[in-house]
N, C-alpha and C positions, 0 to 999 in steps of 0.2 A: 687386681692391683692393690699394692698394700700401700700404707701408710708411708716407708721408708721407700718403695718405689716411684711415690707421688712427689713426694719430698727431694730426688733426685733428678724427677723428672723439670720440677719446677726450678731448681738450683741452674741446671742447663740451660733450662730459659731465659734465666735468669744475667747467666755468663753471658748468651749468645748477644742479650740486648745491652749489655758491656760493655762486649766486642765493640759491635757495630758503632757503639755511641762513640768509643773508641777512636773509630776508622773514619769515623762523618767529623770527628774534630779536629780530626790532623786534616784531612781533604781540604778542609774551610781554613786553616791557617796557610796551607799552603797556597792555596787561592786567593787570597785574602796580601798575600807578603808577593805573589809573582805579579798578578795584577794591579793590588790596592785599593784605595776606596775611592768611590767618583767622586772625583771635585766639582764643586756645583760655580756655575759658572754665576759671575753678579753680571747685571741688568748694568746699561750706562748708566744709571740714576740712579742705583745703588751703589756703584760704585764709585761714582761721582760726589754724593752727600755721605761727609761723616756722620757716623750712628754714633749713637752710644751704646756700648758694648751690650747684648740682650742682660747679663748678669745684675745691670744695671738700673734695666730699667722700672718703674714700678707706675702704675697709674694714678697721678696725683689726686682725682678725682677717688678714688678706692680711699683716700685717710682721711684722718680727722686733721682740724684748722692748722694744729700746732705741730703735726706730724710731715703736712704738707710743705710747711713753712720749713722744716729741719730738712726735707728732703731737699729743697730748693737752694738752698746754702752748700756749698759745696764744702765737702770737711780735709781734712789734710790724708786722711786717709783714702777716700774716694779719689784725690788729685794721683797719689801715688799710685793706686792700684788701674787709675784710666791708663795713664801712661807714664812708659816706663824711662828710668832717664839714660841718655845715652853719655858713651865716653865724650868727653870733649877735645878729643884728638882730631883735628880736622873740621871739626863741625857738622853738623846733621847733614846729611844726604837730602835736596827736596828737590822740587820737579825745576823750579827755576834754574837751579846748579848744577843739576845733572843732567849727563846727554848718553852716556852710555854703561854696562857693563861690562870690562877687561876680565879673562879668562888669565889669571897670573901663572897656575901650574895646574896639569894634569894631560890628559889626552888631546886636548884643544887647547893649548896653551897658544896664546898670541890672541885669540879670536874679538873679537868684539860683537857688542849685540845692542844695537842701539835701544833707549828707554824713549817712549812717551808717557802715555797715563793709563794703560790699560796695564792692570796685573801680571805678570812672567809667572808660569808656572815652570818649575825646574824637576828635571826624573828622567827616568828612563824609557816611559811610554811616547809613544809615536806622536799623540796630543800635546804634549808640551808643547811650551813654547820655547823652551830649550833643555835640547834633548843631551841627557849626559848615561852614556851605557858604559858604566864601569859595574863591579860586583857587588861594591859599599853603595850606591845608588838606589835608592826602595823606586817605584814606578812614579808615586806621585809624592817628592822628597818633598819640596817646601815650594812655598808661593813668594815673591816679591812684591810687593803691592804699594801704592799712595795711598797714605792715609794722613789726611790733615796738613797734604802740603810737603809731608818729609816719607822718605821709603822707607818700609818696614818688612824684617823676615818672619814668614812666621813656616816654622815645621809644622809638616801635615802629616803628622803622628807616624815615622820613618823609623824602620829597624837602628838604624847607626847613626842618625840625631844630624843637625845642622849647629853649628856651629859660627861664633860670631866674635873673629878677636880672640881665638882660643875658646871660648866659653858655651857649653853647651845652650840653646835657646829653647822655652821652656814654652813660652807667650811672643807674641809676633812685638819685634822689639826694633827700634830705630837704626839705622845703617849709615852709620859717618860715613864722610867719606873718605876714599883710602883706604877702610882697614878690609882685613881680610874677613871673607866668609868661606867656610869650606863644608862641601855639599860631599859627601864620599873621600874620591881622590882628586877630584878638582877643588882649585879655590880660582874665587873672586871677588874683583872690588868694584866700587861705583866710582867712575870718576868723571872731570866735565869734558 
């Protein structure tokens, strides 16, 4: 075996582990876009107690006197980035004003879904708690959830985005009520 046939040999090798890396990347996206990711369910008392977001948080105990002190103060910037502000068309969506979710247009138009205090999970998989199988629909689209009293969407990282009033939703954001939110080809609103 020469040098130029080693060299050939190993180039082949070379392609084949390519290939393959290839073929195991598409497999996992496709898996990955048919199925989706597991949504991890919260605990009653998780999801009953507002957190503060983990990005957030830091251990007061870990800084020094004057460090802890500035942490504790809350800055205009921390206010914005906790929570987001919502249009004031209608007013915030929150558990006491709201009774249900109206299906305004798509496959289910008409439908209703009554809200309590446990989170709606929205998709195409059989586990939701509201099942929407159109093509625009990812398995596990978005979550609707209480948080601090008022409902918030948040997309759960979905091929073709959730949508709130026109506006793609980036961060889980507050849901007046009335306006539209549109998940694929359905939209809906919260109303009492």
């Amino acid at each position: 075996m020469s040098v130029s046939e080693l060299t050939l040999l190993v180039l082949r090798i070379g392609f084949l582990l390519l290939l393959w890396m290839f073929i195991f990347g598409i497999v996992y996206a496709l898996r990955s876009d048919l199925f989706g990711q597991r949504v991890r369910k919260l605990s009653a008392d998780a999801a009953a107690a507002p957190t503060t977001p983990p990005a957030f948080q830091v251990p007061v105990a870990a800084m020094s006197a004057p460090a802890a002190a500035a942490a504790s103060a809350p800055t205009e910037q921390f206010t914005k980035a906790k929570a987001p502000t919502a249009p004031a068309a209608g007013g915030t969506a929150t558990a006491h004003n709201t009774g249900r979710l109206v299906i305004t247009s798509g496959p289910k138009a008409g439908t209703e879904f009554p809200l309590g205090t446990d989170p709606v999970t929205i998709g195409r998989s059989g586990d939701s708690s509201l099942v929407i199988r159109d093509d625009y629909t990812s398995t596990h689209h978005a979550r609707l959830m209480l948080w601090n009293d008022e409902w918030m969407i948040q997309d759960l990282d979905s091929t073709n985005g959730t949508f709130l009033a026109g506006k793609r939703v980036a961060v889980p954001t507050p849901v007046p009520l009335g306006t539209t939110v549109k998940i694929g080809a359905t939209s809906f609103e919260l109303r009492r």
